[in-house]
LUMBA-377844 format. One record per residue (C-alpha): residue in one letter; x, y, z; residue number from 0. Coordinates in nm, 4 decimals. Layout:
BEGIN
DRENSE r       c1       c2       c3   k
DRENSE A        X        Y        Z NUM
...
This chain:
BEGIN
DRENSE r       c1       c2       c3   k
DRENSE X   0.0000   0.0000   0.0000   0
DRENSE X   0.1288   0.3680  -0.0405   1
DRENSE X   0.0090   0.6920   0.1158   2
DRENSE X   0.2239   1.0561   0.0887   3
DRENSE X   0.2998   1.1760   0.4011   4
DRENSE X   0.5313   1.4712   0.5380   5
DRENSE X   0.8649   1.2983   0.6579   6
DRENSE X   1.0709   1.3996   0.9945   7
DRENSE X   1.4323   1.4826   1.0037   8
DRENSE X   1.4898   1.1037   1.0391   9
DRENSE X   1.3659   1.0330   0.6737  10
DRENSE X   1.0062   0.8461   0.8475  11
DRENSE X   0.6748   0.9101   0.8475  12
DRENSE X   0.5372   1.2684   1.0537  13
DRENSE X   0.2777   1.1440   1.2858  14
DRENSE X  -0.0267   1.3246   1.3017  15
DRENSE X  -0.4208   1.3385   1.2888  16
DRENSE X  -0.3788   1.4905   0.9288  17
DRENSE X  -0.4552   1.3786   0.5896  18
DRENSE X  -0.0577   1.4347   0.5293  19
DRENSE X   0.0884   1.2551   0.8237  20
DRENSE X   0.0813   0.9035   1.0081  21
DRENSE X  -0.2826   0.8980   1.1469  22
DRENSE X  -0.6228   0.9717   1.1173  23
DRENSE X  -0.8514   1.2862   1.0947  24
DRENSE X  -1.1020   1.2776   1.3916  25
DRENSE X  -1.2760   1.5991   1.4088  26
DRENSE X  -1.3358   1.8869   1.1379  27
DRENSE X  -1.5263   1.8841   0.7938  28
DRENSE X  -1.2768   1.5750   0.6455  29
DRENSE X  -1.3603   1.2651   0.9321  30
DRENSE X  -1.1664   0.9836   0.8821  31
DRENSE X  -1.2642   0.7684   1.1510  32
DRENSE X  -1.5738   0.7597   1.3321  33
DRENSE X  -1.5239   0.7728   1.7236  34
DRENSE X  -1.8070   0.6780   1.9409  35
DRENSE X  -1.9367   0.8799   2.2508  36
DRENSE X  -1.7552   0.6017   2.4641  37
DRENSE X  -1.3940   0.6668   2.2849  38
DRENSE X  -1.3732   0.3050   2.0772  39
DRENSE X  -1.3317   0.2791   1.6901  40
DRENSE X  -1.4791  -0.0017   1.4938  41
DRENSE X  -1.3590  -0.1650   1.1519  42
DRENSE X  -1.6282  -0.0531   0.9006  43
DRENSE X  -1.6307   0.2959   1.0253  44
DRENSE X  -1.3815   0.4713   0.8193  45
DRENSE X  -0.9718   0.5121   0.8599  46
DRENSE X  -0.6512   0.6284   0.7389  47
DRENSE X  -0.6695   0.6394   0.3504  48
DRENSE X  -0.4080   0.4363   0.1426  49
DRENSE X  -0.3655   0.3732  -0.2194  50
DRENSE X  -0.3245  -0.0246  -0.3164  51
DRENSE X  -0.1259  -0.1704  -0.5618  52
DRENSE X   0.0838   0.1322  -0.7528  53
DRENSE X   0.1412   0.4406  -0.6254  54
DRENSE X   0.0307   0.5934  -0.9506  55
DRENSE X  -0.2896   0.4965  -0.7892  56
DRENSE X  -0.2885   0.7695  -0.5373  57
DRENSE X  -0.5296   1.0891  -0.6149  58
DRENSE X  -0.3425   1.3218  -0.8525  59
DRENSE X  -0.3245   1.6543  -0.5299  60
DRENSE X  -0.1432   1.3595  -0.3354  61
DRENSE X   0.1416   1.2039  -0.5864  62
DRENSE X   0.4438   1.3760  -0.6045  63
DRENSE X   0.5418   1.6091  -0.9155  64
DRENSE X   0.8151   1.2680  -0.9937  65
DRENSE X   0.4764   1.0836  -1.0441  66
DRENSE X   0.2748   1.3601  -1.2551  67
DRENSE X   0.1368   1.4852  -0.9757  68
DRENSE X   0.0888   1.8166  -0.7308  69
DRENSE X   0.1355   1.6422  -0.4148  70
DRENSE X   0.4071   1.7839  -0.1992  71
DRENSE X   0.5235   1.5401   0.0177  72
DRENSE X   0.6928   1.1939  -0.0491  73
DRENSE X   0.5500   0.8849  -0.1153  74
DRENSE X   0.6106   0.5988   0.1302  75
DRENSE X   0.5197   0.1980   0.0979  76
DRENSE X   0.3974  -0.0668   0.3524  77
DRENSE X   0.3540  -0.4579   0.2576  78
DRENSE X  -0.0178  -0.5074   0.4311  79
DRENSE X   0.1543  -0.8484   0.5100  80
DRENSE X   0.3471  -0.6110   0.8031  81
DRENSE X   0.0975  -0.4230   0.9592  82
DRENSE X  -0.0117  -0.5572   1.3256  83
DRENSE X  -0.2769  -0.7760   1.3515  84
DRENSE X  -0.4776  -0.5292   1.5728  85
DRENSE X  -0.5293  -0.3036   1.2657  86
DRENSE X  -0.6348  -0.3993   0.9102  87
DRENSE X  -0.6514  -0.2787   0.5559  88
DRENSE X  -0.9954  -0.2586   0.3547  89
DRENSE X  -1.0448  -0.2043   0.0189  90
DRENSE X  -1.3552   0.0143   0.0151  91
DRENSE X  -1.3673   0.1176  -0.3869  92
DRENSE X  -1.0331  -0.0090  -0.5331  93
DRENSE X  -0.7657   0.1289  -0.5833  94
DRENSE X  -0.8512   0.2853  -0.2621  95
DRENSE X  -0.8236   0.1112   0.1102  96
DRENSE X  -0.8473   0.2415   0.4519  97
DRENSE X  -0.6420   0.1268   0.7573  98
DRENSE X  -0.8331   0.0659   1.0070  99
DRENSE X  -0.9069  -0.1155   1.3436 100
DRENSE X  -0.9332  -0.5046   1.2660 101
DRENSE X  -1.1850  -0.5398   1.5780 102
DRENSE X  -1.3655  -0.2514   1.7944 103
DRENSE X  -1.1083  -0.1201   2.0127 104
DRENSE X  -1.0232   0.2779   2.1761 105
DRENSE X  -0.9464   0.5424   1.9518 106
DRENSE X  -0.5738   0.5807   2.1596 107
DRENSE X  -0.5184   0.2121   2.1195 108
DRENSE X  -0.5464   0.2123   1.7300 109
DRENSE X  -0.3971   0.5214   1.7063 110
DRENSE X  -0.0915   0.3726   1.8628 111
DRENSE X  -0.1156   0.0595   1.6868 112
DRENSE X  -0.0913   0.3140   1.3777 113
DRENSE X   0.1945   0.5000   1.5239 114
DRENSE X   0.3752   0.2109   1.5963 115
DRENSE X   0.4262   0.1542   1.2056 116
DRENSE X   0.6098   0.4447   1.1522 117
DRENSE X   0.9220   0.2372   1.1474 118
DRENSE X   0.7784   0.0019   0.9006 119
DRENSE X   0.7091   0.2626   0.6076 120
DRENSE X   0.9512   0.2837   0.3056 121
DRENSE X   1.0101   0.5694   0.1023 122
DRENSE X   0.8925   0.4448  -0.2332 123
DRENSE X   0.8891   0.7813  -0.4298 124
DRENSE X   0.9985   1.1503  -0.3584 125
């Protein structure tokens, strides 16, 4: 799967509730993610957007200029076969998938299951 994100000084991932960083959008007129009154997140209910199979496949605003796009941050890349089993990817209308939480869960647990593959993205494309 690949998503452009901003990138810290150490070449990864920025982390954030963004739709350019490591996370998901949980308030303002772009939700990502539903949260219920109680806090949890459920799979079904929206999460971090991802491209599947090509990069070219990300919307044109989000692909780099190297890709024939407008986007302004760098591509990165993450096998699904690599993301925790806590969190899952679904294909909602191809070639588009969301990350989200594999079973119902709190909002801080799967957004530090999320975090916690910062490590795990590869720069694919600048």
């Amino acid at each position: 799967m690949f998503r452009s994100m901003k990138v810290e000084s150490d070449g990864l991932p920025k982390i954030g509730r963004s739709g350019r960083e490591l996370g998901v959008r949980i308030e303002g007129p772009h939700v990502d993610l539903v949260v219920e009154t109680d806090g949890s997140v459920s799979p079904g209910r929206g999460g971090m957007s991802v491209a599947v199979d090509d990069a070219l496949h990300l919307p044109k605003a989000r692909r780099p200029k190297s890709l024939g796009g407008q986007g302004r941050d760098p591509v990165f890349s993450l096998l699904s076969s690599e993301i925790p089993s806590t969190i899952q990817v679904r294909v909602d209308i191809y070639p588009h998938a969301l990350v989200e939480p594999a079973q119902r869960m709190m909002f801080s647990t799967f957004e530090g299951e999320l975090s916690a593959t910062r490590t795990l993205w590869s720069s694919a494309y600048d």
